[in-house]
C-alpha positions in Angstrom: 40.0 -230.8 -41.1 39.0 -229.1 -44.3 41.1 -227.0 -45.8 39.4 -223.9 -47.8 42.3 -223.7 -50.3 44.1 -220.6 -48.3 46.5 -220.8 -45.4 46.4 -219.0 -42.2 49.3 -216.9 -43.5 47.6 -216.2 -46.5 44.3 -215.2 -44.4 46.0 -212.3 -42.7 47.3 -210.8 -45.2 44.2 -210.8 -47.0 43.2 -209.0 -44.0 45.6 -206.5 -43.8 45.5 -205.5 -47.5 42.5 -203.8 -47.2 43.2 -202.4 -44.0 46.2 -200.6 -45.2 43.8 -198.8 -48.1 41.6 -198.1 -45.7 43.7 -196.4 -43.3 45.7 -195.0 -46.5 42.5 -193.5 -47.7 42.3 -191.8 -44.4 45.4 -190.9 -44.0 45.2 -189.1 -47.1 42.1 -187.5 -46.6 43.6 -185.7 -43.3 46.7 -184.1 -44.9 44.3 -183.0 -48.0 42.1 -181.7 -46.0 39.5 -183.9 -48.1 35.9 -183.7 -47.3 34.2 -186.4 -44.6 31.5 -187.5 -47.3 34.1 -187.8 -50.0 36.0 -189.9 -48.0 34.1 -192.2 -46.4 32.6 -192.9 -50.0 35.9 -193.7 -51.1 36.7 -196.0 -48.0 33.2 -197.7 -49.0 34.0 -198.3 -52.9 37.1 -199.8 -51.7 35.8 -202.0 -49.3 33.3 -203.0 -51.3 36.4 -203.9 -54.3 38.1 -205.9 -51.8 35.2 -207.6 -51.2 34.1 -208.5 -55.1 37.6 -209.1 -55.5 37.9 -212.0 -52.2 34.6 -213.7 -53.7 35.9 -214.0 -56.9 39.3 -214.8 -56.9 39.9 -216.6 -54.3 38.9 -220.7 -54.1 36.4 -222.5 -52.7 35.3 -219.9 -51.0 38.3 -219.6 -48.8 37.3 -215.5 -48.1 34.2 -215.5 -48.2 33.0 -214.8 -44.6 36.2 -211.5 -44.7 34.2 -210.3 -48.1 30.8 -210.7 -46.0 32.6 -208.3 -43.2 34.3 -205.8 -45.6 30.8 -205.7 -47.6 28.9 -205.0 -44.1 31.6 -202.7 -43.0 31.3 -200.9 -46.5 27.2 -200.5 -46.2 28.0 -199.0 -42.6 30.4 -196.5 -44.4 27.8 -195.6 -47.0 25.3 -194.9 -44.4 28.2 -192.5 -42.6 28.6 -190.5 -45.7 24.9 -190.0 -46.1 24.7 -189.0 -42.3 27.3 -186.7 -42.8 26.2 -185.0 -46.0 22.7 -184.6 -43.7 24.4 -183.0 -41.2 26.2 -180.4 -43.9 23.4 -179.4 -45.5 21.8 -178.5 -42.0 24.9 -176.6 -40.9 24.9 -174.9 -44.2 21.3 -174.1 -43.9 21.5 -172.3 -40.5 
């Protein structure tokens, strides 16, 4: 079996890290009352950080199919935000 130079153990918690920033970002967002755009751009920078950050640092391209998902998942935030700001500017102009 090859081994990708991370454990299992290891794995998850690389999965959870971001997780817990993304749902920290939200969580945040809700209590400041924080604009949707603002923070799904913010949920996207950091997904897209996490993802940078997993294809860099860690070997032999032990997380490189999670930075594939969190880069995906951020393109699918960016294109939220954009929808979102759309929909404001029609509500505004109403």
């Amino acid at each position: 079996m090859v081994h990708l130079g991370i454990d299992i153990d290891q794995f998850i918690l690389l999965t959870i890290y971001p997780a817990a920033v993304f749902f920290a970002i939200g969580y945040i967002a809700k209590k400041t009352k924080m604009k949707p755009v603002v923070s799904y751009l913010l949920q996207a920078g950091t997904c897209f950080a996490f993802a940078i950050a997993y294809l860099v640092a860690v070997p032999n391209g032990g997380a490189q199919g999670l930075a594939v998902v969190l880069a995906m998942f951020g393109a699918v935030l960016l294109l939220m935000a954009r929808k979102q700001k759309i929909q404001q500017q029609e509500e505004q102009s109403i």
